[in-house]
TORROKOL-650540 format. One record per residue (C-alpha): residue number from 1; residue in one letter; x, y, z. Coordinates in steps of 0.001 Angstrom, whole numbers, plus 500000, padded with zeros to 6 digits. Layout:
+------+------+--------+--------+--------+
: resi : resn :     c1 :     c2 :     c3 :
+------+------+--------+--------+--------+
:  NUM :    A :      X :      Y :      Z :
...
+------+------+--------+--------+--------+
This chain:
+------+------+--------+--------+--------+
: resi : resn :     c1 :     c2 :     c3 :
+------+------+--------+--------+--------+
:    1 :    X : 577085 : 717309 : 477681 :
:    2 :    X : 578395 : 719162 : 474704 :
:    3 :    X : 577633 : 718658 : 471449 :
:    4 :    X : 580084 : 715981 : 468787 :
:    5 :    X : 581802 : 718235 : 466936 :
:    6 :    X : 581855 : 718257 : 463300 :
:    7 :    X : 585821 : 716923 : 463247 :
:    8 :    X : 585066 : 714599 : 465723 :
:    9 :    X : 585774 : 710809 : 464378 :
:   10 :    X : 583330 : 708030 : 464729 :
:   11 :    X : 585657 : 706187 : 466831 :
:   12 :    X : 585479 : 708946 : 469256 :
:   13 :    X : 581933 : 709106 : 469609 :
:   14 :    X : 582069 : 704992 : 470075 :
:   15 :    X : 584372 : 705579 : 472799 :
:   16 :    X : 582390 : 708189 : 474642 :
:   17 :    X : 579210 : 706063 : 474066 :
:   18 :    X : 580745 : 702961 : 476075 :
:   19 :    X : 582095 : 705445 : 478846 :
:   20 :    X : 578141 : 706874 : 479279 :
:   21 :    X : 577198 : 703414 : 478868 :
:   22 :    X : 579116 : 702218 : 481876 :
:   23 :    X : 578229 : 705590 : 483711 :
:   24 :    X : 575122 : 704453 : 484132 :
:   25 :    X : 573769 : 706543 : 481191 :
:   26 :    X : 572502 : 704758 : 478258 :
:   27 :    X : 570049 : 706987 : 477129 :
:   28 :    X : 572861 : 709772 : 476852 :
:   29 :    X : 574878 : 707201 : 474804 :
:   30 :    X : 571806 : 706715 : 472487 :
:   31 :    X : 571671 : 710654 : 472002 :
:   32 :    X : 574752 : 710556 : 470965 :
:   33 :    X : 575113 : 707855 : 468638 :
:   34 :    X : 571948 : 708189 : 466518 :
:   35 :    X : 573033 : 711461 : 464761 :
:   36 :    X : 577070 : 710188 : 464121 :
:   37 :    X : 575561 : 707234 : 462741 :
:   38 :    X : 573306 : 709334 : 459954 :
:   39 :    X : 577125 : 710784 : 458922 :
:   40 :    X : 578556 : 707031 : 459413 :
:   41 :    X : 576140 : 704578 : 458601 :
:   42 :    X : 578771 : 701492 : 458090 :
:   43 :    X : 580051 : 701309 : 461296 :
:   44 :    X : 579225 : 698328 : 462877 :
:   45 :    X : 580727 : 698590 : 466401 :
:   46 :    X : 578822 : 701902 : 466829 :
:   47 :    X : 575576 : 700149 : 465818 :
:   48 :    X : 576351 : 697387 : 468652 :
:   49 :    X : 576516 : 700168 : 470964 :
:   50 :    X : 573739 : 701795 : 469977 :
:   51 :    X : 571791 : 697874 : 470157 :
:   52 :    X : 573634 : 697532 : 473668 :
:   53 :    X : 572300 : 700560 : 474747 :
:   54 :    X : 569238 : 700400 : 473906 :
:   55 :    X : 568655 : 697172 : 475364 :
:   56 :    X : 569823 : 698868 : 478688 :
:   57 :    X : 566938 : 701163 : 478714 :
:   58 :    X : 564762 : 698358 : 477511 :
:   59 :    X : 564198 : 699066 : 474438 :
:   60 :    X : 564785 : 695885 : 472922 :
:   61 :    X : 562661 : 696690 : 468970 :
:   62 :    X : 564945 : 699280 : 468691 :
:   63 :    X : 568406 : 697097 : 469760 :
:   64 :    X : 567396 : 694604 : 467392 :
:   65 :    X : 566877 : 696746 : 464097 :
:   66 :    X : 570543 : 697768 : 465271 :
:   67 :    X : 571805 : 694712 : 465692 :
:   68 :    X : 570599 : 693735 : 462398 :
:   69 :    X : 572513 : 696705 : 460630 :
:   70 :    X : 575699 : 695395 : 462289 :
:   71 :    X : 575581 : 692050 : 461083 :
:   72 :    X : 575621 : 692984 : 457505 :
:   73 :    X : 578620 : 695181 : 457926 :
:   74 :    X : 582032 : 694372 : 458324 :
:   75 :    X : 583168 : 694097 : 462347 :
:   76 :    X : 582202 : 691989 : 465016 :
:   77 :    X : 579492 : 689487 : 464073 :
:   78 :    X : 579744 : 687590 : 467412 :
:   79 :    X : 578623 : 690557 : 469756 :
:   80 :    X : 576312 : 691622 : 467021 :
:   81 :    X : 574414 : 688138 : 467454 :
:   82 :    X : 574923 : 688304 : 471349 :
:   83 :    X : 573116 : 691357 : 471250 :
:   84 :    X : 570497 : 690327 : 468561 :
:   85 :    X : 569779 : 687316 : 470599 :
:   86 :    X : 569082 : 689256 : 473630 :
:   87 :    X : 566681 : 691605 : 471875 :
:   88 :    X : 565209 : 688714 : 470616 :
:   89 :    X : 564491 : 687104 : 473959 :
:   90 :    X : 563471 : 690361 : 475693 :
:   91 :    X : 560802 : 690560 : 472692 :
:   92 :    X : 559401 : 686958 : 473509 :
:   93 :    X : 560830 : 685403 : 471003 :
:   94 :    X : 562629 : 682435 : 471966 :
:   95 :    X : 563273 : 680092 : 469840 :
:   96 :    X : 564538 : 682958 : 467269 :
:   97 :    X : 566741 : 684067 : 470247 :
:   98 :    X : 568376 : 680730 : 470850 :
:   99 :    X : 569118 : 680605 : 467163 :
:  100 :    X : 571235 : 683328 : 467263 :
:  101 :    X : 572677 : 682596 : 470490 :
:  102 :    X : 574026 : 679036 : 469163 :
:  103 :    X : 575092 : 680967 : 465907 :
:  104 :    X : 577469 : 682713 : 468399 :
:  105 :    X : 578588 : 680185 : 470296 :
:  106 :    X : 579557 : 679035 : 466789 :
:  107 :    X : 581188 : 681238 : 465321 :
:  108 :    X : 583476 : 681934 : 468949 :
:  109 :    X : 583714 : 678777 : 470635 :
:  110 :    X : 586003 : 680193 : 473352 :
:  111 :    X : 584455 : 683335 : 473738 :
:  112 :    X : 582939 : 683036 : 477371 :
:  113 :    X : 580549 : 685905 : 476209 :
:  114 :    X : 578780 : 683871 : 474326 :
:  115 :    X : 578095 : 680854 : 476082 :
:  116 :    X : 576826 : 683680 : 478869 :
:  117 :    X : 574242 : 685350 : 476253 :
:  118 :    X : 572966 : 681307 : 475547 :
:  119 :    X : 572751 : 680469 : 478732 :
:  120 :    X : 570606 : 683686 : 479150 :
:  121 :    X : 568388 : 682718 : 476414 :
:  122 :    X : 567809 : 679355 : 477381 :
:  123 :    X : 567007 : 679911 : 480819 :
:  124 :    X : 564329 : 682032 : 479709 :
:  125 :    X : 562391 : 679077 : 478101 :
:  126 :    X : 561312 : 676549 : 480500 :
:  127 :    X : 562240 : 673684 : 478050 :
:  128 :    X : 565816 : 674887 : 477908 :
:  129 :    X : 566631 : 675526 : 481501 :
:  130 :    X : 568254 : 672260 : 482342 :
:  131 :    X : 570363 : 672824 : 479400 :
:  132 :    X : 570749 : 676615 : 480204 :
:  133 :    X : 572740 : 675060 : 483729 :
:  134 :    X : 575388 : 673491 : 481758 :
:  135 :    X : 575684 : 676019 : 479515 :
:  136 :    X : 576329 : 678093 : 482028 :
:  137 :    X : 578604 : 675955 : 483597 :
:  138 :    X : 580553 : 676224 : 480466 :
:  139 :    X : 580737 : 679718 : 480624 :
:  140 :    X : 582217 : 679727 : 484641 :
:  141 :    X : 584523 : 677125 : 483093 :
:  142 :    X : 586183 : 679242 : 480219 :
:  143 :    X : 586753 : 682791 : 482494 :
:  144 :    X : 587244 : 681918 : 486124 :
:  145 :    X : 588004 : 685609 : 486563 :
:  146 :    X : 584662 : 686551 : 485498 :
:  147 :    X : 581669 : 687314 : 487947 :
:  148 :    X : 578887 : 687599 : 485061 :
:  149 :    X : 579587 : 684094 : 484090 :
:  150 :    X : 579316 : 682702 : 487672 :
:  151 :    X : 575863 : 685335 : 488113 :
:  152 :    X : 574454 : 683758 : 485165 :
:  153 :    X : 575231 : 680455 : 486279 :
:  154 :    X : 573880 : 680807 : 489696 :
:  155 :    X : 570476 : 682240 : 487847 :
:  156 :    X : 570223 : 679178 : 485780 :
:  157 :    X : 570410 : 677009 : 488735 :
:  158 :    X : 568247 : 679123 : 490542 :
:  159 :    X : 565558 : 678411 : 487852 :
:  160 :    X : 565795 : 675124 : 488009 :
:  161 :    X : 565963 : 674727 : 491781 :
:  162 :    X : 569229 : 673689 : 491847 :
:  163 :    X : 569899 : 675570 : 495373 :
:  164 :    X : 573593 : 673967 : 495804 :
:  165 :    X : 575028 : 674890 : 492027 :
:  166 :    X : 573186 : 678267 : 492538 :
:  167 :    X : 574600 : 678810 : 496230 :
:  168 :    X : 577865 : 677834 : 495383 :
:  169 :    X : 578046 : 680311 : 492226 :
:  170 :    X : 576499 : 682836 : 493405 :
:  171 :    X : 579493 : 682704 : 496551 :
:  172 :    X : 582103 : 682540 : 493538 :
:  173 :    X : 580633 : 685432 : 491772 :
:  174 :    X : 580759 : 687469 : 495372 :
:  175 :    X : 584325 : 686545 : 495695 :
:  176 :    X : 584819 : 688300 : 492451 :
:  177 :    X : 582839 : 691067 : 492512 :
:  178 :    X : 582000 : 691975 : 496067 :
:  179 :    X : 579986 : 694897 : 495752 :
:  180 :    X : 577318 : 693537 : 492905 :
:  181 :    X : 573617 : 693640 : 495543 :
:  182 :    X : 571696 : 691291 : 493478 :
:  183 :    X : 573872 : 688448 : 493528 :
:  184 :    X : 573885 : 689075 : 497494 :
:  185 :    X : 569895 : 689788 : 496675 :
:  186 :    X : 569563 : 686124 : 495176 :
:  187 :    X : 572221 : 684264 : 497247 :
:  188 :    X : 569925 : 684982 : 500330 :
:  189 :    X : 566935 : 683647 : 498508 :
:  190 :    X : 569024 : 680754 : 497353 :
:  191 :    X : 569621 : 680195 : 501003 :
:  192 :    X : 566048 : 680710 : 502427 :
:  193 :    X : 564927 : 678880 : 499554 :
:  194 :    X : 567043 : 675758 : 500360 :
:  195 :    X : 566683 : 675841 : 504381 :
:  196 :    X : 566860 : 672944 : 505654 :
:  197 :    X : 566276 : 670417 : 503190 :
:  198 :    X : 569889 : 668705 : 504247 :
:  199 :    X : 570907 : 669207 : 500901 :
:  200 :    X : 575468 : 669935 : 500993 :
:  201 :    X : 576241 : 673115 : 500372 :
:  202 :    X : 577487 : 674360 : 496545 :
:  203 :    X : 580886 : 674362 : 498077 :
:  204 :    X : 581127 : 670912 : 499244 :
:  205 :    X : 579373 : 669451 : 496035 :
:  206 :    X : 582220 : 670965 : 494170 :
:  207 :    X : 585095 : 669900 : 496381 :
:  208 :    X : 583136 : 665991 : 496162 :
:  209 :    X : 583210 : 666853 : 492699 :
:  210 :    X : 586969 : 667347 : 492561 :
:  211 :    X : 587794 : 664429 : 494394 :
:  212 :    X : 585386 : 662007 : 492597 :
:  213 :    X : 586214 : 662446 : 488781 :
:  214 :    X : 590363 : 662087 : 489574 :
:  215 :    X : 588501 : 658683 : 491397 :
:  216 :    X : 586769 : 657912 : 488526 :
:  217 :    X : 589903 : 658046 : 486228 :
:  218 :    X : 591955 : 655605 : 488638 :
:  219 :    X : 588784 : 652996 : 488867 :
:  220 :    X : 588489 : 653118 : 485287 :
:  221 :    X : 592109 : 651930 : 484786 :
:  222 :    X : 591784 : 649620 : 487841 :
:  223 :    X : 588810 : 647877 : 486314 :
:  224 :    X : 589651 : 648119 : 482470 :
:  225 :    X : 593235 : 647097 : 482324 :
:  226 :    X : 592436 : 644457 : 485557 :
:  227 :    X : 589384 : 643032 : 483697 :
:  228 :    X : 591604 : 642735 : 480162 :
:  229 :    X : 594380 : 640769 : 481915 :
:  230 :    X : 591735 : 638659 : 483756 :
:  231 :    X : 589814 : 637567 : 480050 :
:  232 :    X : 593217 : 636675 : 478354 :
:  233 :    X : 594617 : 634752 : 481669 :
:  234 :    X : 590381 : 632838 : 481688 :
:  235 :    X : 591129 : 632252 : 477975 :
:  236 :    X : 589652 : 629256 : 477019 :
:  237 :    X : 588456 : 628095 : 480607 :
:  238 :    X : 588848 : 630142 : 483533 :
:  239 :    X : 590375 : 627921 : 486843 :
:  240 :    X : 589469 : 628521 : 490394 :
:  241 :    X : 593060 : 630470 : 491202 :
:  242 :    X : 592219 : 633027 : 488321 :
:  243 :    X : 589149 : 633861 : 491148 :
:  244 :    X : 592370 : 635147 : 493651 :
:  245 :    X : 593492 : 637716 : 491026 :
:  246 :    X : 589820 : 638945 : 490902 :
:  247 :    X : 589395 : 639203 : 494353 :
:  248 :    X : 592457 : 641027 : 494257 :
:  249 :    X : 591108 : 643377 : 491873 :
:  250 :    X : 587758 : 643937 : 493553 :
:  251 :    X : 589514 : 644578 : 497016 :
:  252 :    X : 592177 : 647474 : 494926 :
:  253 :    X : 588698 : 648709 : 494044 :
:  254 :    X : 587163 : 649194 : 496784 :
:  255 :    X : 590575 : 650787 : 498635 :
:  256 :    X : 590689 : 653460 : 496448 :
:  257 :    X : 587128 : 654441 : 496725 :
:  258 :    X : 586771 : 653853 : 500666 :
:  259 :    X : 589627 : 656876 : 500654 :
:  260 :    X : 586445 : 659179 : 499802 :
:  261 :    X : 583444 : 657296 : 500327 :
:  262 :    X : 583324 : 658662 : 503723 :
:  263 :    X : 582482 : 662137 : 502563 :
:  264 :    X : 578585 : 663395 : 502770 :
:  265 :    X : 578625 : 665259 : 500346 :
:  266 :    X : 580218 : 662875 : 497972 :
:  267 :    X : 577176 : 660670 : 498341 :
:  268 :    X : 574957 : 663644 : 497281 :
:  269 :    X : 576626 : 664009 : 494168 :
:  270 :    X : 575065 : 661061 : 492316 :
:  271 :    X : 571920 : 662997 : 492679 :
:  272 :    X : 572965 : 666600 : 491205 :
:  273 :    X : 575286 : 665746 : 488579 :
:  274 :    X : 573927 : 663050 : 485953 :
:  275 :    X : 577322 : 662133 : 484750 :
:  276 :    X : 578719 : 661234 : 488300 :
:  277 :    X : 575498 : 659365 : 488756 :
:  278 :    X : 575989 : 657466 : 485365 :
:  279 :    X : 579855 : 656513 : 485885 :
:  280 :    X : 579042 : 655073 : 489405 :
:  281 :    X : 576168 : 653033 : 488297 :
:  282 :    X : 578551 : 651965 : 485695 :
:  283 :    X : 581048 : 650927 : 487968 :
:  284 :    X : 579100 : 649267 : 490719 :
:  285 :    X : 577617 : 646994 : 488189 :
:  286 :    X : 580827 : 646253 : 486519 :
:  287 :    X : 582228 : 645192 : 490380 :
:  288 :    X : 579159 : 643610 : 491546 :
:  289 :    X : 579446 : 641216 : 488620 :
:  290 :    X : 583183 : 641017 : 488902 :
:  291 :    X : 582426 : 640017 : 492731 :
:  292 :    X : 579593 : 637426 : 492000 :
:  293 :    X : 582359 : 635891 : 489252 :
:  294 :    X : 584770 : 635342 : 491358 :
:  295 :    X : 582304 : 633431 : 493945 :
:  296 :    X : 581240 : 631900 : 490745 :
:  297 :    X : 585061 : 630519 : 490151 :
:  298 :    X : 585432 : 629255 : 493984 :
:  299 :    X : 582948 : 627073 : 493571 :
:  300 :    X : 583745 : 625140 : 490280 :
:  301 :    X : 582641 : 627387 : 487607 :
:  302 :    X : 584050 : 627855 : 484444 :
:  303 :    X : 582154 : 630930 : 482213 :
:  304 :    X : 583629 : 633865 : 480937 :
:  305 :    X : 580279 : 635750 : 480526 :
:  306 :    X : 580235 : 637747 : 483720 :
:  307 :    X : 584014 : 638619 : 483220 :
:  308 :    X : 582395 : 640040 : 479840 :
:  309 :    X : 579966 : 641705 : 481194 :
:  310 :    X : 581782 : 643321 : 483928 :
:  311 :    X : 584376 : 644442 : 481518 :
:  312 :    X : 581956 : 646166 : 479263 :
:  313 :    X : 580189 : 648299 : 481963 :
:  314 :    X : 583793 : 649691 : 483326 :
:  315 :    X : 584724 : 650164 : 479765 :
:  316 :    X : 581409 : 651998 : 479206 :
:  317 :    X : 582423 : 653926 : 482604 :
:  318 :    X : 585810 : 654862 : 481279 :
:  319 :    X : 584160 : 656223 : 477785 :
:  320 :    X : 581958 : 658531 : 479814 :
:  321 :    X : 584949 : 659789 : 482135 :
:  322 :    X : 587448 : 660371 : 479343 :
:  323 :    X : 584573 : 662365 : 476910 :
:  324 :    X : 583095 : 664096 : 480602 :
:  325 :    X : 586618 : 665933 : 480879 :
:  326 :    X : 585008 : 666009 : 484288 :
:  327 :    X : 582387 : 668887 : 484190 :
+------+------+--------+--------+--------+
């Protein structure tokens, strides 16, 4: 490789850094970085590439004195915490690492990247791995497109034995980026690992998933607006013929969710995603005591407390669909 020449502008030398980088040769990129950055030592993009490349020859001391330069110079201070929070990690340090990883995530919100680098960090800690799924989930939400963020995901579930999210992103990371062998590496051991414990596969949690939370929205309305209507009509003393509107409202219900009830994989998903779980409890409460009301009316009573009650739970349902945005 031939030497930078003197004229030779910084910018160059960044440029043919990333190219060795991506070539597969990082410690060619480090060469040629360390003496343009004695002539330019306020760059901060090529001190990320000199942190990014040390930290692919594992060299992770060295990445983070770099990364440090570049975050009190002018540039990119996202990537410059991405890359300090993975050198910070490597070197043990987690809860330093997660610092900076959050401090990313804060400063670019919408920067997939980032979310990707904290879900890293926290999967690395056993205390943070749960969180680490979601995070990653996050991440697969924002860039679609992107393998890393589905990789990452499926590594995060795979830490947490979570052998249908890690299956099923693992297969979307594939789809992406046929050719990467350690996703096909952990897939198989995502598969061996899950056998035949009858769990659904990642795919079918994720069409359930698709079909549930739409499901969720219309119950919500069903029992929310229903269960309003049904406390002003009680108002002051509910009469037995107010108990044939309820019944009419607990057999809408129970219509719309027999469309997808059938589904196996729909009844798994209580059980791998908490929110699903949550809403549904929500739900069946709020229509078990909507159904034991309306008995309640049939035979002579005349409380509202129930209809309160019920009312609460599906508004507490709702709450938890409209702020889940369905993830």
């Amino acid at each position: 490789m031939r030497e930078v020449g003197m004229g030779e502008s910084i910018a160059a030398v960044v440029v043919r850094a990333a190219e060795l980088t991506a070539r597969g040769l990082p410690r060619k990129a480090i060469d040629l970085l360390r003496p343009a950055l004695v002539a330019h030592p306020l760059h901060a993009e090529a001190w990320c590439r000199l942190a990014a490349a040390h930290l692919d020859v594992g060299e992770p001391d060295p990445a983070l004195d770099a990364a440090k330069r570049a975050l009190v110079l002018d540039g990119d201070h996202a990537w410059a915490q991405r890359l300090a929070a993975l050198a910070l990690s490597e070197l043990g340090r987690h809860a330093e690492a997660a610092v900076a990883a959050r401090e990313c995530v804060r400063r670019k919100p919408g920067d997939w990247r980032c979310r990707v680098v904290l879900a890293e960090v926290l999967a690395a800690a056993p205390e943070t791995r749960v969180e680490a799924v979601e995070v990653a989930r996050e991440a697969a939400h924002l860039a679609p497109t992107e393998a890393r963020a589905f990789q990452v995901l499926g590594d995060a579930a795979l830490r947490v034995r979570d052998w249908g999210t890690a299956e099923w992103a693992y297969r979307s990371a594939l789809a992406l980026d046929p050719a990467d062998e350690d996703v096909h590496a952990n897939l198989a051991t995502v598969r061996r690992k899950r056998g035949a414990s009858g769990r659904p596969s990642g795919d079918a949690l994720s069409r359930a998933h698709e079909l549930v939370w739409p499901l969720f929205s219309r119950v919500a309305a069903m029992l929310v607006a229903g269960g309003l209507l049904l406390l002003l009509a009680g108002m002051p003393k509910p009469t037995p013929w107010i108990g044939w509107f309820s019944g009419a409202l607990v057999l809408a219900v129970c219509v719309v969710v027999g469309r997808v009830a059938l589904r196996r994989a729909v009844w798994a998903l209580p059980r791998y995603r908490p929110k699903v779980a949550v809403v549904a409890v929500l739900f069946g409460l709020s229509t078990l005591v909507l159904v034991g009301w309306t008995v309640a009316l049939f035979l002579g009573a005349t409380t509202m407390q129930p209809l309160v009650i019920a009312w609460l739970c599906a508004l507490a349902g709702g709450s938890v669909v409209v702020l889940g945005g369905g993830r």
